[in-house]
C-alpha positions, -999 to 999 in steps of 0.1 A, spaced: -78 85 -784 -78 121 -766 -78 102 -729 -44 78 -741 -27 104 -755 -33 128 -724 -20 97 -701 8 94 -725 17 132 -721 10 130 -681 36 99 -684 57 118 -703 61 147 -678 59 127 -647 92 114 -662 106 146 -669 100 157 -634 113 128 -619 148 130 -642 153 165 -633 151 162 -598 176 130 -594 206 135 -577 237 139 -598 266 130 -585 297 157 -583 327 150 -600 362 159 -592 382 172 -617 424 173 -616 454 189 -637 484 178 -636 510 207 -622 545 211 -622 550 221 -583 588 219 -589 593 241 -621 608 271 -604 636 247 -589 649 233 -619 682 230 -624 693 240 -664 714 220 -683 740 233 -710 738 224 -745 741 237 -781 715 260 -794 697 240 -813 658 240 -825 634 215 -818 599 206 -821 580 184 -793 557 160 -809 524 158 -789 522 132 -761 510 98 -773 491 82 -746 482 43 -753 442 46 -757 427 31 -730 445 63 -712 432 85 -741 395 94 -724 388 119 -693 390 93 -667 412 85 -640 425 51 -645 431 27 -619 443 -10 -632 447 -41 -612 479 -64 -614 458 -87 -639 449 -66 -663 415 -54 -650 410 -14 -661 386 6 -638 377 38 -650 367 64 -623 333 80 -634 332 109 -609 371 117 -605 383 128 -643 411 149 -655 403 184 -663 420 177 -701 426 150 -716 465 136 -705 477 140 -740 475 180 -745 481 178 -708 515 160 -709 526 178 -740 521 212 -726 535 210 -693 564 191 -709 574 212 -731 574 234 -701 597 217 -682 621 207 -717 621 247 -722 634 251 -686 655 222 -683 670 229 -715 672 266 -721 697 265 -748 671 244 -773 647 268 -789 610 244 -784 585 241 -813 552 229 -802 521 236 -823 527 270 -834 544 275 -870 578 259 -875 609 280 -892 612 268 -926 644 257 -920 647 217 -906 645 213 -871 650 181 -851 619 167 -835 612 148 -797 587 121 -799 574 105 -765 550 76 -760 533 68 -730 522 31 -725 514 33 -686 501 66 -666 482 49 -638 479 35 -600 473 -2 -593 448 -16 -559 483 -19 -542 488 19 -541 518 19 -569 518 44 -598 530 28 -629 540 50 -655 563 36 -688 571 46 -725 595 51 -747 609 85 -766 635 89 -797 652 128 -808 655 124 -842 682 151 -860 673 177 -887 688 154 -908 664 123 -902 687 107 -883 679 90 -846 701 112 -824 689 88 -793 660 62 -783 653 47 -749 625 36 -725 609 47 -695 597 31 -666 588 48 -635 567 26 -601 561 50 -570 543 40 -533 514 66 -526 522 82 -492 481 79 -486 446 72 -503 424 95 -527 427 105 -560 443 139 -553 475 119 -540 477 96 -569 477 127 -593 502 147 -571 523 113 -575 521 105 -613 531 142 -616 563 142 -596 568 110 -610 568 122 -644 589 155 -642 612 145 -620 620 111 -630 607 107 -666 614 145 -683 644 152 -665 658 120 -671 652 126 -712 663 162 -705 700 143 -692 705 121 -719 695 152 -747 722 170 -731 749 143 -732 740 131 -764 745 170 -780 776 178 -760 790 149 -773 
């Protein structure tokens, strides 16, 4: 009994040993930045108040990895190139970043107490966020402001392809960023505008 429970414990540690000393691969992790933010150009509307509704990302988007899908339908989930934070508080942050300098008349409400008073709130859904084998970046949703009355104010869709300008990870994060301030959230930021000034 004494000589199997030894070899078991010899097993045991021989395992340990080995498991420790493996080779773990390093990961790249990647935020998504606003490089443009200082540049923006502000557009005039009422002073209003409005409160950003977090980022809905579509759930296969929802984990840390970097998603890649192919034009079939096949997801591939990088395992050692992640996001730093999940795209949801991500996008919703660095959104409402851009929203507050885009439109600087609009008082933003994210998750910190609201007034007591009604406000109107910005809901945005993201379907795609990714790059295809071709080199493409697909990103689509859709988005509604709805008034302080309950009322949709304005709905519409996004959809957003770009080429990458060269391989790796870091340029398909660099791209889906662009692509989603400068095409996506200013677009939005337009159509607020026009639909308060109306």
């Amino acid at each position: 009994m004494i000589m199997k429970w030894r070899m078991f414990l010899m097993v045991v540690i021989a395992w340990l040993v080995t498991a420790c000393a493996a080779p773990v691969a390093p990961s790249n992790e990647y935020l998504l930045m606003d490089a443009e933010l200082s540049d923006v150009e502000a557009q005039a509307t009422p002073v209003i108040a409005v409160q950003l509704m977090p980022v809905y990302v579509a759930n296969y988007l929802a984990g840390n990895e970097i998603v890649l899908v192919t034009t079939q339908g096949s997801v591939h989930r990088s395992k050692s190139n992640l996001w730093a934070e999940t795209l949801s508080p991500q996008l919703t942050r660095l959104t409402q970043q851009r929203l507050e300098k885009t439109l600087p008349n609009i008082t933003w409400f994210g998750g910190q107490r609201l007034p007591a008073n009604a406000i109107a709130t910005l809901s945005i859904d993201v379907d795609d966020f990714y790059a295809d084998l071709d080199g493409v970046i697909h990103i689509s949703g859709r988005w509604q402001l709805i008034s302080e009355l309950g009322e949709l104010s304005i709905s519409n869709t996004f959809s957003v392809k770009d080429i990458l300008k060269s391989d790796g990870y870091s340029t398909m994060v660099q791209t889906l960023s662009s692509s989603w301030f400068n095409h996506v959230i200013d677009s939005i930021a337009k159509d607020i505008a026009r639909t308060l000034n109306r």
